[in-house]
C-alpha positions in Angstrom: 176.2 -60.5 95.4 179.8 -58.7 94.9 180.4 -61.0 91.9 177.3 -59.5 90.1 177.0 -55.6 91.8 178.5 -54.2 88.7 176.0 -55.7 86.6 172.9 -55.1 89.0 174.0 -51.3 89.6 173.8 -50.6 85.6 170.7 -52.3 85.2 169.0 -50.6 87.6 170.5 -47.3 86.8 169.1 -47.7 83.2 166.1 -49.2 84.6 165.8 -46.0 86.3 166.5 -43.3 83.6 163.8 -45.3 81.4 160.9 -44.8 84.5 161.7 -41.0 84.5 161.4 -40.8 80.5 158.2 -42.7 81.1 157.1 -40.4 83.9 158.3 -37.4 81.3 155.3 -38.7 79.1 153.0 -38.0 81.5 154.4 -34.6 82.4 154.2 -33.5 78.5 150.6 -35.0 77.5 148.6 -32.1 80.0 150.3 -29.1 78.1 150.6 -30.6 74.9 146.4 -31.3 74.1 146.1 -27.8 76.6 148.3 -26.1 73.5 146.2 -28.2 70.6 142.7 -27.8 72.5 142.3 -24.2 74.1 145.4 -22.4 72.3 146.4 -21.2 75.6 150.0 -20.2 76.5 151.4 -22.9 78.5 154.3 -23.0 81.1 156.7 -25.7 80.1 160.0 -26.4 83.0 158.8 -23.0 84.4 158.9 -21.1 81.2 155.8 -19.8 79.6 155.3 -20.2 76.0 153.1 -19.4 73.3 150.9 -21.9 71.8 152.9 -22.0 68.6 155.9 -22.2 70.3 155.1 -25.1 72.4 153.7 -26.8 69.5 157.0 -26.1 67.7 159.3 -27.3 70.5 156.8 -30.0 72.5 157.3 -32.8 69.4 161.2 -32.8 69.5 160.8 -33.1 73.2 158.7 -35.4 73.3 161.3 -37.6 70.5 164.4 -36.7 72.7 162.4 -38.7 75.6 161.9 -41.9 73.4 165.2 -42.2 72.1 166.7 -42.1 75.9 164.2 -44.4 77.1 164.7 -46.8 74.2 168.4 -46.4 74.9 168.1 -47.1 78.6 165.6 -49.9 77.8 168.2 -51.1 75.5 170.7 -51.3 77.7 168.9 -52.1 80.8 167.3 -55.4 78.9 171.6 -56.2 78.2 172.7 -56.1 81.4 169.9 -57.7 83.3 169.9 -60.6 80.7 173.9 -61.4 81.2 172.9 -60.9 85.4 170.7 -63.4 85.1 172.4 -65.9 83.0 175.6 -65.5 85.2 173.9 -66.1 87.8 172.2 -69.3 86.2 175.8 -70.2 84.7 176.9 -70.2 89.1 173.6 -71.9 90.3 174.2 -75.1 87.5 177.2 -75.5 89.1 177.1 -75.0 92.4 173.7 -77.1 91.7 175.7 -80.1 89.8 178.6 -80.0 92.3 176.1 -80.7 95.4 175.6 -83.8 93.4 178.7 -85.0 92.3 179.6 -85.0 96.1 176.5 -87.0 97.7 177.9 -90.6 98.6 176.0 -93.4 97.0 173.6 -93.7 99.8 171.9 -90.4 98.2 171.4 -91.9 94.9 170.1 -95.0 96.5 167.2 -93.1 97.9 166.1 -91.3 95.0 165.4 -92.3 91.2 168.2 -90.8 88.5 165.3 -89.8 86.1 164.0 -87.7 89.3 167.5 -86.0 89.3 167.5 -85.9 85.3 164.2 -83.7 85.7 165.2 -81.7 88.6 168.3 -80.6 85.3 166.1 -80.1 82.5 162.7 -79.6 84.1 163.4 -77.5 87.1 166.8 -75.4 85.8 165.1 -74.0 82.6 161.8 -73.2 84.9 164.3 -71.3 87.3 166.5 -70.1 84.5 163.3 -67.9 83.0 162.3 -66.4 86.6 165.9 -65.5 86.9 166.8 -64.0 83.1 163.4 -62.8 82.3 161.6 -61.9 85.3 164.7 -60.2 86.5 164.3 -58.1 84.1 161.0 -57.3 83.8 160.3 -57.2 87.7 163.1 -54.4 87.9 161.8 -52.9 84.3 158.7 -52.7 85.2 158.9 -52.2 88.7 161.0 -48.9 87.7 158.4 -47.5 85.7 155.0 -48.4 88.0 156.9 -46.5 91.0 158.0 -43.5 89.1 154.3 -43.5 87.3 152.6 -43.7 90.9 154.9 -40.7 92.1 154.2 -38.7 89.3 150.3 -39.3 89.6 150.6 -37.8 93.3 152.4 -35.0 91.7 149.9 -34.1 89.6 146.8 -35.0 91.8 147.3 -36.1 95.5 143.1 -36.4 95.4 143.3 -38.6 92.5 146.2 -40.5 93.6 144.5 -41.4 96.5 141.2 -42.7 94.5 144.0 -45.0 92.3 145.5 -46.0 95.9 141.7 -47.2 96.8 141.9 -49.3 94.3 144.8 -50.9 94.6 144.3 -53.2 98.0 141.5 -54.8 95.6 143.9 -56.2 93.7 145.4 -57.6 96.5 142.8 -60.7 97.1 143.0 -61.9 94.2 146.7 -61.9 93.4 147.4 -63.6 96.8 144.3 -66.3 96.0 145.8 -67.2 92.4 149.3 -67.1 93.6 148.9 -69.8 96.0 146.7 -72.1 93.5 149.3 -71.4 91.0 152.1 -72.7 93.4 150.2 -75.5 94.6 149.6 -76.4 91.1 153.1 -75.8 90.2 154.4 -78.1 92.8 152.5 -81.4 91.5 153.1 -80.9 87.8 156.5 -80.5 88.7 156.4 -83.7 90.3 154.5 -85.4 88.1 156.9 -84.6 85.3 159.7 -86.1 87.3 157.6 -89.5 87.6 157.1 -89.0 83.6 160.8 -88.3 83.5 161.9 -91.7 85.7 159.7 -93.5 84.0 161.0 -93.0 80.7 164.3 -93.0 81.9 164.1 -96.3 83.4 162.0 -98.2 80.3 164.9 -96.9 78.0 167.9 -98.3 79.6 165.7 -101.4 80.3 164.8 -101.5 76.9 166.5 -104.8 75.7 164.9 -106.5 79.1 160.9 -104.8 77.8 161.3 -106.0 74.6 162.2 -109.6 75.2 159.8 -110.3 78.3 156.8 -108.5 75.8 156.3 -105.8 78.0 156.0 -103.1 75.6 152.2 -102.5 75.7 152.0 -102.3 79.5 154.8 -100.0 79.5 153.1 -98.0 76.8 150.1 -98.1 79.5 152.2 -96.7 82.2 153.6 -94.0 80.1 150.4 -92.7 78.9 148.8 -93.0 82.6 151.4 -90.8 83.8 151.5 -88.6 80.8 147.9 -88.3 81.5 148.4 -87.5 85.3 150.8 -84.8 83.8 148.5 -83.3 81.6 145.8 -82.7 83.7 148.1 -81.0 86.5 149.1 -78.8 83.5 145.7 -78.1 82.3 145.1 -76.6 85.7 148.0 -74.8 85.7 146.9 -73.2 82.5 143.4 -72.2 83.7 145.0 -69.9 86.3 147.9 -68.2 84.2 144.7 -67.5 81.8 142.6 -66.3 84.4 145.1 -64.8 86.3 145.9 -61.4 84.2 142.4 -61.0 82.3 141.8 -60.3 85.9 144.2 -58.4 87.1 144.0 -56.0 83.9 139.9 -55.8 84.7 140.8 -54.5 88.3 143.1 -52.1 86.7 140.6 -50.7 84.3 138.0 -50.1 86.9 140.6 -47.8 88.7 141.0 -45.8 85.7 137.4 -45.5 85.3 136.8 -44.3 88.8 139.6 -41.6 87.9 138.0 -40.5 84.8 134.4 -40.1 86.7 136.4 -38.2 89.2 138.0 -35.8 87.1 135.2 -35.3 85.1 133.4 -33.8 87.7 136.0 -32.0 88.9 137.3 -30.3 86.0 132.8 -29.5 84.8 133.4 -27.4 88.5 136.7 -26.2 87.6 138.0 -26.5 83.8 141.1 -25.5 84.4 142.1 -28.4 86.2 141.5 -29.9 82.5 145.3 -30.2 81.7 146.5 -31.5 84.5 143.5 -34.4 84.8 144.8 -35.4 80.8 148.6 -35.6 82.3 147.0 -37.7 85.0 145.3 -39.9 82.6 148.1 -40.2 80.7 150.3 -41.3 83.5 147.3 -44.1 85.2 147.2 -45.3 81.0 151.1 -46.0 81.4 151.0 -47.9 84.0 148.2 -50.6 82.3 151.5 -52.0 80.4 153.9 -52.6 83.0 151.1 -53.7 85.1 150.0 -56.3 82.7 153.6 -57.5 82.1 154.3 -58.0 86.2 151.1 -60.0 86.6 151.6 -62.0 83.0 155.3 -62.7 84.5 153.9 -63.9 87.9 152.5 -66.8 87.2 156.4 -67.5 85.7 157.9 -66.9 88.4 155.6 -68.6 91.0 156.5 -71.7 88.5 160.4 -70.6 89.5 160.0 -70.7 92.5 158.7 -73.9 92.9 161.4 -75.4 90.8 163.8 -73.5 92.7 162.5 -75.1 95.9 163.0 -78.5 94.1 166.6 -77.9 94.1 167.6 -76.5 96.4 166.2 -79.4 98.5 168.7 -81.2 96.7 172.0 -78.6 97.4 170.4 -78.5 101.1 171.3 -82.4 101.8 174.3 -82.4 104.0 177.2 -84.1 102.0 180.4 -86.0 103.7 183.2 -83.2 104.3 186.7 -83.6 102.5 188.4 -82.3 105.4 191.3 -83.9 107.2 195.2 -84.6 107.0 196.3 -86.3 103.5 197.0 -89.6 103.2 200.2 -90.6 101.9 200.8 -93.6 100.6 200.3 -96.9 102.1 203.8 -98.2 103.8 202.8 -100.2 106.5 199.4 -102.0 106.7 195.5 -100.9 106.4 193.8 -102.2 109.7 190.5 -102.9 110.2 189.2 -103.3 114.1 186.2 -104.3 115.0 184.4 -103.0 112.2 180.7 -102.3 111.2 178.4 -101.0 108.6 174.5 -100.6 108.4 172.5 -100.0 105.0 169.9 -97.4 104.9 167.6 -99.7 105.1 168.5 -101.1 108.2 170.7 -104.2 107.0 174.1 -105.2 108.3 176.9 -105.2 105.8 179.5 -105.7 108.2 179.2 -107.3 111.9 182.5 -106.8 113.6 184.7 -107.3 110.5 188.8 -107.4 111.9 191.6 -108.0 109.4 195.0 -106.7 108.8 196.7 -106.5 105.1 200.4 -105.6 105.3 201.7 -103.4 102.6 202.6 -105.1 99.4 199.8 -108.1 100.4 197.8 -109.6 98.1 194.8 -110.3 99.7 191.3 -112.0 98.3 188.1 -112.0 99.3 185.8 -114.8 99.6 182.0 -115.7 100.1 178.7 -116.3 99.0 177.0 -113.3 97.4 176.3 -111.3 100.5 178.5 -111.9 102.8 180.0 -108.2 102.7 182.8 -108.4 100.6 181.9 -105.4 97.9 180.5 -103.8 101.2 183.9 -103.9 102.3 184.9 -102.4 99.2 182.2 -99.4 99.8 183.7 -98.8 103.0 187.1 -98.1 102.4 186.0 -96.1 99.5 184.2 -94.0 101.7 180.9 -94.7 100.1 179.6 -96.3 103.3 180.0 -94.8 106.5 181.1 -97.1 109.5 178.9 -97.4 112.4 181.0 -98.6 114.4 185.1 -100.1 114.7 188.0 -98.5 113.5 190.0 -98.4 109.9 193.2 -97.9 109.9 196.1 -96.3 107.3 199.5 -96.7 108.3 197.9 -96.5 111.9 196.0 -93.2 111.2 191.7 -93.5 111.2 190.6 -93.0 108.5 188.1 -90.7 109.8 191.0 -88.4 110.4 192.2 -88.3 106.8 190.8 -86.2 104.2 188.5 -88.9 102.1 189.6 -87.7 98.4 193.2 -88.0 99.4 192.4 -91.7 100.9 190.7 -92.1 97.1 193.9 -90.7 95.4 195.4 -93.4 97.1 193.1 -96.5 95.6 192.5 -97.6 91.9 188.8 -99.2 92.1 188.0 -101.4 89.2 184.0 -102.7 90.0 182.7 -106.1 88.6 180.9 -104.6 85.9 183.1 -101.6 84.2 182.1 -98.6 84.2 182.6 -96.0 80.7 182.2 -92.9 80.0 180.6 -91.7 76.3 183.7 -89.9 75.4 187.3 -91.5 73.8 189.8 -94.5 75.2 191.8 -91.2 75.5 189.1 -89.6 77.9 188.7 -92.9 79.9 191.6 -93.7 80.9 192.7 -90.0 81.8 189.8 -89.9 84.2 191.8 -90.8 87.3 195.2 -89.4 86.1 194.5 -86.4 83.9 198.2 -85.1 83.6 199.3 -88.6 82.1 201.2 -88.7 78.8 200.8 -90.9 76.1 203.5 -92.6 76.5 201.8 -93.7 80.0 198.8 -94.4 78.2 200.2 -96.9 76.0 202.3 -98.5 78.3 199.0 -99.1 80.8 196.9 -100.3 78.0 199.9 -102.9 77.1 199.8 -103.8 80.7 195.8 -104.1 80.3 196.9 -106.2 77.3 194.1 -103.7 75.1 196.8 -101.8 73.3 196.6 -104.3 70.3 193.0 -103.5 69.6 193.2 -100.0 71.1 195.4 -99.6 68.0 193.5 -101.2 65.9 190.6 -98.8 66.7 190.3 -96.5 63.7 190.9 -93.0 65.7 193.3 -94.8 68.2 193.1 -93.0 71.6 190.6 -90.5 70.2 188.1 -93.2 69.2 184.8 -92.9 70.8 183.5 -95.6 72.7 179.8 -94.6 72.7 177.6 -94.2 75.6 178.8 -96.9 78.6 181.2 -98.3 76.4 178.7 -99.9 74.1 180.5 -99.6 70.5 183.1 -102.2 72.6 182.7 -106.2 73.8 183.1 -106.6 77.3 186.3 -108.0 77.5 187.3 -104.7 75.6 185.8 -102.5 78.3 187.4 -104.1 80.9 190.7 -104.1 79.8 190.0 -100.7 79.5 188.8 -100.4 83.3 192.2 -102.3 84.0 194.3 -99.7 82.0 192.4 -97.1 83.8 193.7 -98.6 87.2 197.0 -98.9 85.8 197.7 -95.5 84.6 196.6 -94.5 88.7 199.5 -95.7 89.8 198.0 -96.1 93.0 199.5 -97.8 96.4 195.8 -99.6 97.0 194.4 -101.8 94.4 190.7 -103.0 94.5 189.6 -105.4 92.5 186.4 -106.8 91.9 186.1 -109.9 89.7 188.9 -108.1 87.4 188.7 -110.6 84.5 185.2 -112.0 84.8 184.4 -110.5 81.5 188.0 -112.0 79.7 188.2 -115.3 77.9 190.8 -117.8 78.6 193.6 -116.1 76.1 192.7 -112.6 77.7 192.5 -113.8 80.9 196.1 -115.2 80.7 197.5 -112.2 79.1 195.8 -109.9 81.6 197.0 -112.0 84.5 200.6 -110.8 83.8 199.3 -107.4 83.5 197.9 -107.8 87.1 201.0 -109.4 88.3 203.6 -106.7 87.2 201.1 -104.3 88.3 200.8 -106.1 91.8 204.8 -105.9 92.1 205.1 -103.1 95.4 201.4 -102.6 96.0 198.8 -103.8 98.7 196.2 -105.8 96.7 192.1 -106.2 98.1 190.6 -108.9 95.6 187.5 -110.1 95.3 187.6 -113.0 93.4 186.0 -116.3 92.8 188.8 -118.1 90.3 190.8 -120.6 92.3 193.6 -119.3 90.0 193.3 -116.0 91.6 192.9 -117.1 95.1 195.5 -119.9 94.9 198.1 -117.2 94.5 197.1 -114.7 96.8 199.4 -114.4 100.2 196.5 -113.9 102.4 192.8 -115.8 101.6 190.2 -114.1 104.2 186.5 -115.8 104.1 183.4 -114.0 104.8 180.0 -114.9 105.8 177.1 -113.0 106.7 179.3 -109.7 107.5 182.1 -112.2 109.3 185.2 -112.8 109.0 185.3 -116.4 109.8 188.2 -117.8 108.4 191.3 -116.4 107.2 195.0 -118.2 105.8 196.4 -119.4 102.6 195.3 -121.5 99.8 196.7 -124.7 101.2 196.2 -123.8 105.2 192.6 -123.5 104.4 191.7 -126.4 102.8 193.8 -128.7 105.3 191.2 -127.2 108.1 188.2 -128.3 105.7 186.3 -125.2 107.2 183.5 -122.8 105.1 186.8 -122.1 102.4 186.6 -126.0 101.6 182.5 -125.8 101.5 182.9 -123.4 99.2 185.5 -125.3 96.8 182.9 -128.3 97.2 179.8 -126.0 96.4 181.6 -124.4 93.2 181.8 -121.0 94.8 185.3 -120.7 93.9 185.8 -122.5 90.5 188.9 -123.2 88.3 
């Protein structure tokens, strides 16, 4: 809270001064209609004045009062408005860093159009309880406490008949709140099943439209949108019911009073004033009343969406702790080593292998034998469960896992943009790079040609994944990204499967100057790519199972030569 006492203290300070001006209502209403109504002198702050007199001074009192409590409403509304939007400015990103730091596993488990509603579904929902709610809770609050205190002052007898009341009240609130939040609950969840939905028909559009299954989807939506609407409806019944109730509850108290005092001031009429300042005070609080149960439904609604989150922030993510990794110099090890998938499979069975430093070493096998698995663990994405990886001889679960990632330029099978510039790209894993170094990776990339060509040059936007660009273009661009990393690990993933023969060529220099003094992982299924590589390790089913050069490999006519035959690896 230290970040946000300053704030807090003023709002509840003016919160504060605007109860007592609202209590001072009270206090003024009894002599005022005592001075109008029976032209008796009155005693005003201890001072007894003429009926003229008060008449005279009561009305500039009673303006004095509204201007400091519109003053102190004023400012009060200010400060608890930029408390709570600080605060929602720190839980976004606290919030949005939770997720950037889950490992790939997390996002395997849950839908991205989930996680795109739990951002603008759930944040706005919270956002409200936290800005507005804030404000009126501590508002309101304010002024029903210091109304309540100054109904005992006046009348403990009537006080206590109000008091009666109030446990009434209590049934119902507690009845409707947990409806409301059970309601809340499934239309949020409902909306993130709309939200997935539509998320996942749009970036499958192209795939819909061409299979014809645009009407079905269109029957999908509207089920679900359905679904939605009717947990909605519900949830609308019981904000409606909720403060027509509450405010009936609340008139019944005041009508109790009034029967009260009536009697009591027929038997003694000189209780008269102070019954009208009582009045006055009980017709105060209807307002602030009604506000806190119109707001509660809001922030029941909150809540729930809070819970959503933080269910999110409360899954434990990998720790970047741990020694930093330098450079490699020696050789990365593996021993022994194994991985498991969530869902139970096994990506890696044992998997041993050396690469020296400077090595250029490709991966072979059939789709699925664990050579992008490989990939996942070394990037940290998939935990071992079992075996040993080594860097320059140090585990890797010793090293700090972003300073293991500082160390590698990843460049996946499909590549991967961002809807920003080439500038903002490539600058994603080097941000301090000049242009100079820009330039000279994209001519490595062989992209700076049409890079230059673009009509805003580095500044150009590429559009969302990259799609104002061919694929060749994006993954020269993914290669210039690698390039300008400058990093001592290189993994490559089918590089130039998106390159025609001419770019392929070109880019295959690129690769080679790039290669020059770095340890190379390639996963590759061009014989011109494994042909050249020093070391040639063949998987199968999570195995290693065979492992030598180009020309060792075929002479033993082993699973590297079956694949050759079977076109696994192709010119």
């Amino acid at each position: 809270m230290r970040p946000y006492r300053r704030l807090l203290v003023a709002g509840l300070g003016a919160s504060l001064l605007a109860a007592a001006a609202t209590s001072a209502y009270a206090w003024l209403v009894g002599p005022l209609l005592r001075a109008v109504l029976t032209g008796e002198s009155i005693a005003l702050a201890g001072l007894q004045l003429p009926p003229n007199e008060m008449l005279r001074r009561l009305p500039w009192l009673v303006v004095a009062v509204a201007a400091v409590k519109a003053t102190a409403q004023f400012l009060q509304g200010g400060w608890m408005q930029r408390l709570g939007q600080r605060v929602m400015a720190d839980l976004r990103g606290f919030f949005y860093s939770r997720l950037l730091n889950q490992p790939p596993a997390f996002f395997e488990r849950r839908h991205s159009g989930e996680l795109l509603s739990r951002f603008t579904a759930d944040i706005p929902l919270v956002e409200f309880a936290v800005t507005q709610a804030l404000s009126s809770y501590v508002k309101d609050g304010m002024q029903i406490f210091a109304l309540l205190v100054t109904c005992a002052m006046i009348d403990a007898k009537l006080s206590l008949l109000t008091f009666v009341v109030m446990p009434a009240t209590v049934v119902p609130v507690t009845r409707f709140a947990r409806s409301l939040k059970k309601v809340a609950t499934r239309s949020q969840t409902s909306l993130g099943a709309l939200t997935s939905l539509t998320s996942e028909q749009l970036q499958n559009l192209p795939v819909v439209q061409a299979y014809g299954g645009v009407p079905r989807a269109l029957v999908t939506f509207d089920a679900e949108a359905e679904r939605y609407l009717g947990e909605m409806r519900r949830s609308l019944f019981l904000r409606g019911a909720f403060s027509p109730t509450v405010e009936m509850l609340g008139i019944f108290g005041v009508a109790l009073v009034v029967m009260w005092g009536a009697r009591a001031v027929a038997a003694e009429p000189a209780l008269a004033g102070r019954l009208l300042s009582f009045i006055a005070a009980a017709l105060l609080l209807y307002q602030p009343v009604k506000s806190l149960s119109g707001t509660l439904s809001q922030v029941l609604t909150g809540l729930v969406a809070a819970e959503r989150l933080f269910a999110i922030a409360d899954e434990p993510s990998p720790p970047d702790e741990g020694r930093t990794a330098e450079p490699l110099k020696q050789a990365l090890v593996l021993e022994d080593v194994r991985a498991t998938y969530l869902d139970g499979r096994e990506g890696m069975r044992g998997v041993s292998l050396t690469v020296p430093a400077g090595a250029r070493v490709a991966l072979v096998g059939a789709s699925g034998a664990g050579k992008t698995t490989l990939f996942s663990v070394l990037l940290g994405f998939l935990p071992t469960s079992g075996g040993t990886v080594r860097w320059d001889g140090v585990p890797m679960t010793e090293l700090k896992p972003s300073s293991v990632r500082a160390q590698m330029a990843w460049v996946p099978q499909e590549p991967v943009l961002f809807s920003g510039t080439v500038r903002h790209n490539l600058l994603l894993g080097r941000p301090e790079a000049t242009d100079a170094d820009i330039w000279e990776a994209l001519a490595l990339a062989h992209a700076e040609d049409f890079v230059r060509a673009l009509p805003g040059g580095l500044d150009e936007p590429v559009g969302e994944r990259g799609s104002r660009l061919s694929g060749g273009q994006r993954q020269r661009l993914a290669l210039a990204r690698a390039f300008l990393r400058r990093p001592s690990l290189l993994l490559l993933d089918e590089p130039t499967s998106a390159l025609d023969a001419a770019s392929e060529a070109a880019v295959g220099a690129g690769l080679a100057e790039l290669m020059k003094g770095r340890t190379v992982l390639v996963i590759a299924h061009r014989l011109s790519t494994v042909r050249d590589a020093d070391l040639i390790v063949v998987l199968d089913a999570g195995r290693v199972v065979e492992s030598g050069t180009h020309a060792e490999l075929v002479a033993r006519q082993g699973r590297y030569a079956q694949l050759l035959g079977e076109g696994a690896v192709a010119a």
